[in-house]
N, C-alpha and C positions, 0 to 999 in steps of 0.2 A: 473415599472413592478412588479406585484404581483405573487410571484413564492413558490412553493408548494414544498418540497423535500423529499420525501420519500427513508429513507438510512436504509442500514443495519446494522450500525453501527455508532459510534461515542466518544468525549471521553468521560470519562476518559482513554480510551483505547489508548496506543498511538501503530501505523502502520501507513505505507502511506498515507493510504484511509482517517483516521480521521484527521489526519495532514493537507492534503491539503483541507479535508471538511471544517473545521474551516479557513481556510484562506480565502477558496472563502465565508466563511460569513461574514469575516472581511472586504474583497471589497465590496461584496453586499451593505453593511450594508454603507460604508462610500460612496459609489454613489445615494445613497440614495431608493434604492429598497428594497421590503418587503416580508420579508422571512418566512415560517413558514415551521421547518425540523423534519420532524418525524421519531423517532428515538428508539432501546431497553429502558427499562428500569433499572439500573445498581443496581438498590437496595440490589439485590440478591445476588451481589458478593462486597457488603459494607466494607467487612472486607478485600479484596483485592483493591478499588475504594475509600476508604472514603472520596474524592472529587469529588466524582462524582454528585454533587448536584450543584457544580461549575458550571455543564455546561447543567443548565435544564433553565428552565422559559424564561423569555427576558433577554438575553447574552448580546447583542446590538442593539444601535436604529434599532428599524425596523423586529429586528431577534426574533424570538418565539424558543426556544424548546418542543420540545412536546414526551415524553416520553410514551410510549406506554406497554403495560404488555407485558412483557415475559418469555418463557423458555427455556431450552439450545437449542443449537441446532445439531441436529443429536446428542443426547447424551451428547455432551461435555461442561462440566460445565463449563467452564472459557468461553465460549461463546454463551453467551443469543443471542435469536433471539425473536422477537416478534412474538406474540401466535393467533390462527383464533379470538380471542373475541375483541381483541385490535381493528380491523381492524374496528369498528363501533365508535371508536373513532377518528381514521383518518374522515370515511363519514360527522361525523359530524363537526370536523372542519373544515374540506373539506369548508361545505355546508355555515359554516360562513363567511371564511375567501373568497372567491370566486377569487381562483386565474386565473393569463390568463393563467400559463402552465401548468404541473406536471411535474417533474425530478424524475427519480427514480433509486437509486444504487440499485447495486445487483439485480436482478428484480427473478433472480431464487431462491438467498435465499430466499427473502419475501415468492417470492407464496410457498416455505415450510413452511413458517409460519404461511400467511394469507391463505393459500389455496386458494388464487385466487388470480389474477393476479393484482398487486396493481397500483391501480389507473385509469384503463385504463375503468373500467367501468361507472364511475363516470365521466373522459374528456370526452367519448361518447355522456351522457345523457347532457353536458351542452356546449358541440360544444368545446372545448378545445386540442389544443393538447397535447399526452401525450408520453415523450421520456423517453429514461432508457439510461445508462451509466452501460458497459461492465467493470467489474473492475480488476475480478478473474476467470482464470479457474478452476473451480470446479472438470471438468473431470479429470484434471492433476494431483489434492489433494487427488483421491481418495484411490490411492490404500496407501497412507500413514497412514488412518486413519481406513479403512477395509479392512484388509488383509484375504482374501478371497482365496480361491481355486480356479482353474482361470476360469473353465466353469461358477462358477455362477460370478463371479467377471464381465466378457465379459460379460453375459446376463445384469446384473445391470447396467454395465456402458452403453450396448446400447439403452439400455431404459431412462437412464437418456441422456445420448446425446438426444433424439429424444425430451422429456420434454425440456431439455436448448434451443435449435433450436425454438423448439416453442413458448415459453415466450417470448425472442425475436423479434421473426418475431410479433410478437401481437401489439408491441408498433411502434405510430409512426417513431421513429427514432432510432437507437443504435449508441452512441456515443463510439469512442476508440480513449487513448492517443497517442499508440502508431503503429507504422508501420508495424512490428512483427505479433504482435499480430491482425491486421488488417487483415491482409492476411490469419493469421492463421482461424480466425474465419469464416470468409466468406467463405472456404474450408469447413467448418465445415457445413454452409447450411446457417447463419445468412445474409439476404440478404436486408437489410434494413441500414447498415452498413455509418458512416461517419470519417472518421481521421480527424483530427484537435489538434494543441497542445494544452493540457489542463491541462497538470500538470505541476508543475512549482515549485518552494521555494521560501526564502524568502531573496533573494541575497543581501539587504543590510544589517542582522545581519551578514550575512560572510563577507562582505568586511569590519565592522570593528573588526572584529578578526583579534587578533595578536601572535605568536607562545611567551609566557611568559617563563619565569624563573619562577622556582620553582609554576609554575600550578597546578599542580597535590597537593602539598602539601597544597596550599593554597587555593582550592576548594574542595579537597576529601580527607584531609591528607594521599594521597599516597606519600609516602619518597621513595627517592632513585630509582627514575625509570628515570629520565631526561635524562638522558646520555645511555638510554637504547632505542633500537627501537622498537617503541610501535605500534603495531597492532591492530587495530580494529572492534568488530566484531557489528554491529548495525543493531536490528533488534527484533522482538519476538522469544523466545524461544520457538518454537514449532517445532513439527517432522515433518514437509514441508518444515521447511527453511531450508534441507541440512544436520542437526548436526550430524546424523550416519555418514554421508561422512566425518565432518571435523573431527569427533575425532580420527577415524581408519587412516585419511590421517596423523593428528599430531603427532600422536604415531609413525608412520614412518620418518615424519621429527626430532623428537626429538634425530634421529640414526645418523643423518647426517649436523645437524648442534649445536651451540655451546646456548641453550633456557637459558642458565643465561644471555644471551645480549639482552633478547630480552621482553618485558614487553606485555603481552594478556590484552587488555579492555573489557571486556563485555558489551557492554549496552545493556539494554533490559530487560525483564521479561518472564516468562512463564513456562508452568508443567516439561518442561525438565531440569530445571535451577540446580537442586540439581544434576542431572546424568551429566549433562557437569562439572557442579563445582568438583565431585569428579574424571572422568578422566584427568582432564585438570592441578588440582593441583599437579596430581601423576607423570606430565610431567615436569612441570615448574615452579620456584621458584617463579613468579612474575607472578599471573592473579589473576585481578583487576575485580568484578562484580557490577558496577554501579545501578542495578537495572532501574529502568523505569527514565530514564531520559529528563527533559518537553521538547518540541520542541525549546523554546528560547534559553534552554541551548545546545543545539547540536552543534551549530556551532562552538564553542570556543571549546568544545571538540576535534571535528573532525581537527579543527587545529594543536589541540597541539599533532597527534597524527602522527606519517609516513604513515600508509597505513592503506586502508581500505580490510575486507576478507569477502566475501558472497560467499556459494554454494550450494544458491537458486536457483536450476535452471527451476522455474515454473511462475515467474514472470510477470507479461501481462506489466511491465515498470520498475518500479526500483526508488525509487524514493530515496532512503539513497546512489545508485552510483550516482545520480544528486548535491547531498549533499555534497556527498567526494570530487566533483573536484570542486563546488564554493570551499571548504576550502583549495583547492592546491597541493590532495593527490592521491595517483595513487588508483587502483583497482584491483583487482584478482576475478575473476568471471567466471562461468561457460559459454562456448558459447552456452547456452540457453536460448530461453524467451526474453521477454522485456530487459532484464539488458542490453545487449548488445548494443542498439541502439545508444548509446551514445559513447561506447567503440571505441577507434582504437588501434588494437592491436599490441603489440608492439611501441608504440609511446606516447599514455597517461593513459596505463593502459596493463594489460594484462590479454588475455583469454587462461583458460586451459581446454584440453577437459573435457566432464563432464562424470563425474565417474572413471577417470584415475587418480590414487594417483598421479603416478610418474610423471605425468603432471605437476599437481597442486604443487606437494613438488619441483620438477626444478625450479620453475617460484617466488613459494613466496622462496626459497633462493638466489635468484639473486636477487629479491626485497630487503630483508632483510639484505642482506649483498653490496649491493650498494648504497652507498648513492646517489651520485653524480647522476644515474639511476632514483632515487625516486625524485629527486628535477627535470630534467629534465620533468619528466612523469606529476607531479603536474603544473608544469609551464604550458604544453599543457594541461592537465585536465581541470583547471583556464579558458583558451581559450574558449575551445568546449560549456560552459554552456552558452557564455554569454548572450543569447537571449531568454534565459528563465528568464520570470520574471511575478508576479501574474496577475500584470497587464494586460500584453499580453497575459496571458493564460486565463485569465475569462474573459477579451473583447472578445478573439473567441467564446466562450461559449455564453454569452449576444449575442451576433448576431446570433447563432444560433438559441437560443431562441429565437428573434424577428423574423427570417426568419420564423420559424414554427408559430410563430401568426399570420403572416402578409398572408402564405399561405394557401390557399384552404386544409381543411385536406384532402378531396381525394387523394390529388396530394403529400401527404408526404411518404406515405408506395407503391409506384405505383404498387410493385412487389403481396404482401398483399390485398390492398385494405382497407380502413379505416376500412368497416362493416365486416371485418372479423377477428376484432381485439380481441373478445371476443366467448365464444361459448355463 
């Protein structure tokens, strides 16, 4: 199969999205199918990426990257989105490479960028079908990152719902990982809608992780945290994933329980990184800021750590809680969004409501001060994953895509209608 990938992203960036992109081209690639993923270009932020070159040209047999110009998006410099001029770069290797499908992430970011609806013009003119994959809610992010007065705030976002709805509904198909999030979208008007598991990890670097002596010292020379109970927080630092929430909640737990027993990891990166690091240090003798750490190495981390803390609560899935319990370790999470799906609460993980400190500060000190609790919750954690694996997760994928070659495109959008995929 010759398949076409139009993403929003990729890395050097590491997040869920680019995590598991790069894995389904490592299947791809070893079934022997041929990829071509058109992607930002990271040039612009080389002094934050400078391996970002790593993951351009032919990565693996079969796989092309293809890097396309861009500029921030919506404003924000740490995230390039590709620009209306690049998009004749797509047509044209489109027009080379002549694939049988189009896959396209993100399909609302794009058409911010491309100004039209990527790819769907191009499957029309040569009979192809053409799906996207639902990754992120947008509408969710919004008021994070423009805080507005709430009359125009309301007007903006219902105008941008009504554009998200519509991009959409355009493409043959919208795929979504998760069941949540499923539901939630088709409320929302996306009616073109298929669930199917599709995200997944990388379950056999965690099955040979092992909890080490003296780890920490002899992978990050961190001393003297072993016999401490280490917290983990994995993830980008940005103001969606929750950090208003965790720092105001930690300043409260720091009143109520004993923070020299207890060691903070950071991993991750991102523009909030300097503002967490200076509340978090003025709390706690012991937080540890790993910076961007590569996908291989997370597993062995996440092992050697007790428990993992997100309050993310916008997530369309969650893929670092899928992470936590291959390594054995419970979770704190908000009962919103994707994350949850995996969650049973009170049994291998626990949810606290979202936006209630005292919830959240109850729950991680019964975690953090019960061992016997954490190794329980991990053990059934370990359980719940075991059926995810790439494999099983990008064969449903591969079949969806041959379902949509193999069918009449009329009969794929039946709600839409093929021809009314484009204005």
């Amino acid at each position: 199969m010759k398949i076409a990938i139009i993403a929003s992203c990729f890395l050097p960036i590491i997040d869920g999205v680019t995590v598991s992109g790069l894995q389904r081209l490592r299947v791809l690639s070893q079934w022997g199918h041929e990829v071509r993923l058109f992607c930002p270009d990271y040039s612009r932020l080389e002094k934050s990426y400078p391996n970002w070159r790593d993951f351009t040209g032919k990565i693996l047999p079969g796989v092309k990257i293809i890097n396309l110009a861009s500029d921030s998006f919506v404003g924000l410099d740490y995230e390039p989105n590709v620009n209306r001029c690049s998009y004749q770069t797509v047509i044209k290797e489109l027009k080379e490479f002549q694939p049988d499908i189009i896959h396209v992430d993100e399909p609302e970011r794009l058409y911010v960028g491309f100004c039209r609806l990527a790819g769907v013009n191009y499957a029309k003119q040569v009979g192809i079908p053409c799906v996207c994959f639902f990754r992120t809610n947008f509408l969710d992010y919004l008021g994070d990152y423009f805080p507005l007065p709430s009359p125009i705030f309301a007007a903006i976002k219902y105008l941008l719902r009504k554009l998200i709805v519509w991009v959409y509904n355009s493409y043959d198909l919208t795929l979504v990982s998760s069941k949540i999030t499923h539901a939630k979208i088709k409320e929302l008007g996306i009616n073109n809608t298929r669930y199917s598991n599709l995200i997944s990890f990388d379950a056999a670097n965690f099955q040979k992780c092992l909890i080490k002596p003296n780890f920490w010292q002899s992978n990050y020379g961190i001393s003297q945290i072993d016999k401490l109970v280490k917290i983990v927080f994995l993830g980008r630092l940005y103001p969606d994933k929750g950090w208003d929430f965790t720092l105001s909640a930690m300043t409260s737990l720091s009143q109520q329980i004993d923070l020299t027993k207890v060691a903070i990891i950071v991993a991750g990166d991102g523009p909030m990184r300097s503002q967490i690091a200076v509340k978090l240090n003025k709390l706690a003798p012991h937080v540890h800021f790993m910076g961007r750490v590569s996908p291989g190495n997370v597993p062995a981390l996440l092992t050697n750590c007790d428990l993992h803390v997100t309050t993310s609560e916008k997530e369309t899935r969650g893929l670092t809680i899928l992470e936590a319990f291959a390594a054995g370790i419970p979770v704190l999470a908000p009962n919103s969004g994707g994350v949850v799906e995996n969650i049973q609460n009170g049994r291998n993980s626990y949810l606290y409501t979202p936006g209630d400190r005292s919830d959240f500060i109850n729950k991680l000190k019964i975690l953090v001060e019960n061992a016997d609790l954490r190794q329980r919750m991990g053990q059934q954690a370990k359980l719940s994953v075991k059926e995810y694996s790439w494999e099983n997760s990008i064969r449903n994928l591969v079949n969806i895509w041959q379902e949509a070659i193999d069918r009449p495109l009329m009969n794929l959008n039946p709600t839409m209608g093929y021809l009314n995929n484009e204005q």
